[in-house]
C-alpha positions, 0 to 999 in steps of 0.5 A: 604923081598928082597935080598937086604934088607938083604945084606944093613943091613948085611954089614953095621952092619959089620961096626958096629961090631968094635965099638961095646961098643961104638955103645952100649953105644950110644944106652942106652944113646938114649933110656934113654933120649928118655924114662927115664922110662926105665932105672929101667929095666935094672939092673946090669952092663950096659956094659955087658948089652951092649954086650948081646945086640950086640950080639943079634943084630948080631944073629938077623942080620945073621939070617935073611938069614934064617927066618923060623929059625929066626922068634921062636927066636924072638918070643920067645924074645917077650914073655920073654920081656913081663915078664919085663913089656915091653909094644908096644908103648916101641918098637918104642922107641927102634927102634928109638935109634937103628936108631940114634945110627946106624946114629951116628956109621956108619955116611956117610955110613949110607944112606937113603937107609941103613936107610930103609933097617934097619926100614923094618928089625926093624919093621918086627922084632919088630912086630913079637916080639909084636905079640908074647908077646900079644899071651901070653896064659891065666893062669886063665885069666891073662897074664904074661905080665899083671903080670909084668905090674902090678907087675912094676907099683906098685913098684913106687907106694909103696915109696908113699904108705900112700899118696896112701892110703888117696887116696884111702879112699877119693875117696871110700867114696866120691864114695859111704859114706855108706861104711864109717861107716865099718871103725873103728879105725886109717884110717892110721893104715888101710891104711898101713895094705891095701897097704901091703895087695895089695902088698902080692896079687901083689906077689902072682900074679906069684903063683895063684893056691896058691893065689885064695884059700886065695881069694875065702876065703875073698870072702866068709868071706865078707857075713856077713859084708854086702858087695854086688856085687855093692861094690867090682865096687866102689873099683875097680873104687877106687883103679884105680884112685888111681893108675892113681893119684899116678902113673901119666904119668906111668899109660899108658893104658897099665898098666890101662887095666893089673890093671882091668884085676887083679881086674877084676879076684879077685873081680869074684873070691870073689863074686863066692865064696862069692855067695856060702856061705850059713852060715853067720858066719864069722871071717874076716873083707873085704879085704879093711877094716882090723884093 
């Protein structure tokens, strides 16, 4: 990065600093219009959300004098932004508010080659954050930014949690009609049971060395219902499609890929369990089917 870069952007966040609850306030009111999605990550008072912001900005901004400093920081931003479910498309976002929000504090001042100046500091920064949060090493398999996808996407799923659970059973007994007479009883009933069940499993995602055991267990519990390696893919291709119906323009890719790597991790770990079991005694019902 040149010279100049760094002093265009440093002295015109100078000008920024006065107006700092001001140029804050411009910003979520940019971010939100531009992704109403966002707003749920943000909890508690949005003004002192507001300072932490500005602060950060300014300690990014003086740092960039000294970028073997700077560059852990920001890595470090990246990978606690994942914990939140912060996705990569949501970056452009950000940088986008930033930009108009710096248009709308600085006005005159705020040059073509200002302008550059702070997308090229952006996009380093950006980036690096990205490429941090995506290194995320595996537990399990699983990264905790997958987690957090998971784990956010399924909060909106749970106000329509018995519209989710009609889905569900449709599909899964359009995919294949054979499983249908495994279900006996009140479908609603079942339907409740299967979403508080998905939600318990969702939780349990931050303690897996507790949740696998409780897995492998069903896993093996399946046997003697005559539940084959071929079933746990037509509830996998279920349950995504449920999500994408119940979800609608929140079931980005993103999200797609976090949700079948989740399903992905536990229907191996059922079927290797499952796969061991040499008796065909069982006290358990599938996962899918608890009355």
């Amino acid at each position: 990065m040149e010279n100049k870069t760094i002093e265009l952007v440093q002295e015109s966040f100078k000008k920024v600093v006065p107006i700092a609850d001001k140029a804050a306030e411009i910003f979520y009111g940019k971010l939100f219009e531009k992704d109403p999605s966002l707003k749920p990550l943000f909890k508690g008072d949005i003004k002192d959300q507001g300072k932490k912001l500005m602060s950060m900005i300014g300690t990014a901004v003086s740092g960039l004098n000294n970028l073997d400093a700077l560059v852990p920081v920001v890595q470090n931003l990246g990978k606690g932004h994942a914990g939140y479910g912060v996705e990569d498309k949501h970056y452009d976002t950000v940088g986008s508010a930033l930009l108009e929000t710096l248009e709308a504090g600085l006005g005159e001042a705020f040059t073509a080659e200002v302008k550059d100046a702070w997308t090229e500091v952006y996009t380093l920064l950006a980036t690096t954050m990205k490429d941090a949060a995506n290194s995320l090493p595996l537990e399990k398999g699983l990264t905790e930014r997958k987690k957090r996808l998971v784990q956010s996407s399924f909060t909106k799923v749970a106000p329509i949690a018995d519209t989710a659970a009609e889905i569900f059973y449709n599909k899964l007994f359009e995919l294949d009609p054979s499983l249908k007479p495994l279900f006996k009883g009140d479908i609603k009933e079942q339907g409740a049971k299967l979403m508080s069940m998905i939600g318990t499993a969702v939780n349990g995602l931050d303690n897996l060395d507790a949740i696998v055991p409780a897995v492998q267990n069903l896993g093996r519990n399946h046997v003697d219902y005559g539940v084959k390696d071929e079933h746990y893919n037509t509830v996998g291709t279920a349950l995504i499609y449920t999500l994408e119906k119940g979800l609608g323009d929140s079931f980005t890719a993103d999200v797609k890929d976090a949700w079948t790597e989740v399903y992905t991790l536990l229907a191996t770990v059922m079927k290797e369990a499952a796969n061991q079991v040499e008796s065909t005694t069982t006290a358990n019902k599938p996962w899918w089917k608890i009355w």
